[in-house]
N, C-alpha and C positions, 0 to 999 in steps of 0.2 A: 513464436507461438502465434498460430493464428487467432484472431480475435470471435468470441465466440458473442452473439449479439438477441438481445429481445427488445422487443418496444420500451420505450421509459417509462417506468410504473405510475408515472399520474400523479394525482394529488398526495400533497404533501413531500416533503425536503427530497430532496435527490439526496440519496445514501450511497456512500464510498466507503470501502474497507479494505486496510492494506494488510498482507498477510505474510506473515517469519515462519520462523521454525517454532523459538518459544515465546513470542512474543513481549518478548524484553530487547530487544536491540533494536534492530531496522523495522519491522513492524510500525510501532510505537513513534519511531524519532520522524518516518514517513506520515504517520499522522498526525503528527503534533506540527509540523511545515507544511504538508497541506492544510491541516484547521487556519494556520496564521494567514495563510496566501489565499485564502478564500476567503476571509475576514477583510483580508486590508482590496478585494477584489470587490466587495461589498456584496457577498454572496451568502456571509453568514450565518441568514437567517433564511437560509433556502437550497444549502446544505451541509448534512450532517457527516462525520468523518470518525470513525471506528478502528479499531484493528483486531486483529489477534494471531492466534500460530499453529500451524499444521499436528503439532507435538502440546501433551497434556503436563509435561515435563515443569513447565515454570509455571501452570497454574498457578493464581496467585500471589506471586510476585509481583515489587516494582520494577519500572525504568530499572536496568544494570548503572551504577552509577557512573560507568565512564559517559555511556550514550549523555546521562543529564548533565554531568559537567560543561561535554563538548554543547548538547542542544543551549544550556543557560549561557555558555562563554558567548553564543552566537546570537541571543537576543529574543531565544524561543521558550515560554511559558512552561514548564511540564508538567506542574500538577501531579496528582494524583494519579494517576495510569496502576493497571492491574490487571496482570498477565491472564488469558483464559484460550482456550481451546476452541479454535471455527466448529459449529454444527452447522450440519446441512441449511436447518432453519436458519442461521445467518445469512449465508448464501443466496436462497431465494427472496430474501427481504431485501437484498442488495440492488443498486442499478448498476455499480460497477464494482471490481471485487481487482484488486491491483497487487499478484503474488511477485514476492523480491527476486526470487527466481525461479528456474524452470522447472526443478524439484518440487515446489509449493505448487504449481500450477494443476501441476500432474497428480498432486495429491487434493486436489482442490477438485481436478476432473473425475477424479474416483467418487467424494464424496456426493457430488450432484448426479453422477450418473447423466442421463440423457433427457431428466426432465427438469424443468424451471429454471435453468442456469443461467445466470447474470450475467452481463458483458464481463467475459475473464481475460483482460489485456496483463504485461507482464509491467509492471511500476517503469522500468526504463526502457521500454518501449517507447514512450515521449520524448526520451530527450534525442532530439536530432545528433548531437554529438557522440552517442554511443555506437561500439562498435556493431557491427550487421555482421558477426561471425556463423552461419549457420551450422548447426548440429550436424552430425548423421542422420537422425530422426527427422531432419528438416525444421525442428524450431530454431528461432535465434535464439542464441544464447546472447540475455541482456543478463545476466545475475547483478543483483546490487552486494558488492563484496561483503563478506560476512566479519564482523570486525571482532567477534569474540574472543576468538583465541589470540589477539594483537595488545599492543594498548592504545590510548590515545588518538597517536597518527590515524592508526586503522578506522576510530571510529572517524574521525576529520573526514576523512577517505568518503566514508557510507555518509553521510553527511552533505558531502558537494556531490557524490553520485545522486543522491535524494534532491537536493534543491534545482538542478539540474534539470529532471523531469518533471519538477512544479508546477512550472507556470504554463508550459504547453498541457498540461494535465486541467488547470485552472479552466482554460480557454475551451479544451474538449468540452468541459462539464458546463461551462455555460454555454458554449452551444445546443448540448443535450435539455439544460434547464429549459433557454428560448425553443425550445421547439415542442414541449408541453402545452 
């Protein structure tokens, strides 16, 4: 997918939001490893990290409990997390908007339309190690594997695909920050 781009919104935290289906599985577990990797980057306090999901389905809900066993087994905080649904107004409040795959993105480009849309890059678009297989359509297909219908393994899988595109993710957004 190509990246779609606006000025960085200025004062105050540079805002990130990673985006699922129902926002209980990869959504969530990609935010809770970027919150940490921007913490321990000593970015914390300059920027903020969100999620939600294309589908009104898990409104409500927590973290699916494999995602939290696998994110706690691996040394990652989860708290409290609570499923909700992206509105547009999310969207434009974003400076970057980071969809798991190319399904999300496309439903992400419906919801903005052609005005106010925040840099919409696909979550594994950063990690240099994924594969560059292009579409029909001409987007890469980066998908970050969907672990629901698996167990365990599957989420481990979504898990190191997420940590993966971290810290190259890290290093964009503080480029984006220094350049405010």
């Amino acid at each position: 997918m190509s990246e779609t781009s606006r000025p960085p919104a200025g004062p105050g935290p540079y805002r990130v939001m990673t985006v699922c289906t129902g926002n209980i599985c990869r959504s969530p577990m990609a935010e809770i490893v970027l919150r940490d990797r921007f913490e321990k980057a000593g970015l914390g306090d300059d920027v903020v990290v969100d999620s939600t999901g294309v589908s009104d389905e898990e409104a409500g809900n927590p973290v699916d409990p494999r995602a939290r066993r696998v994110l706690e087994r691996h040394g990652y905080p989860v708290g409290d997390h609570v499923a909700r649904q992206v509105r547009a107004t999310d969207l434009v409040s974003r400076d970057l908007v980071l969809p798991m795959t190319a399904l999300h993105a496309r439903a992400l480009r419906r919801l903005t339309g052609s005005g106010g849309a925040p840099t919409v890059r696909m979550f594994r678009a950063f990690d240099p190690r994924a594969p560059q297989d292009v579409a029909p359509d001409g987007e890469h297909v980066l998908d970050i594997d969907d672990p629901w219908y698996g167990g365990v393994e599957d989420f481990e899988t979504c898990l190191a695909q997420i940590e993966a595109a971290a810290d190259p993710i890290v290093e964009h957004v503080r480029a984006q920050v220094a350049a405010r």
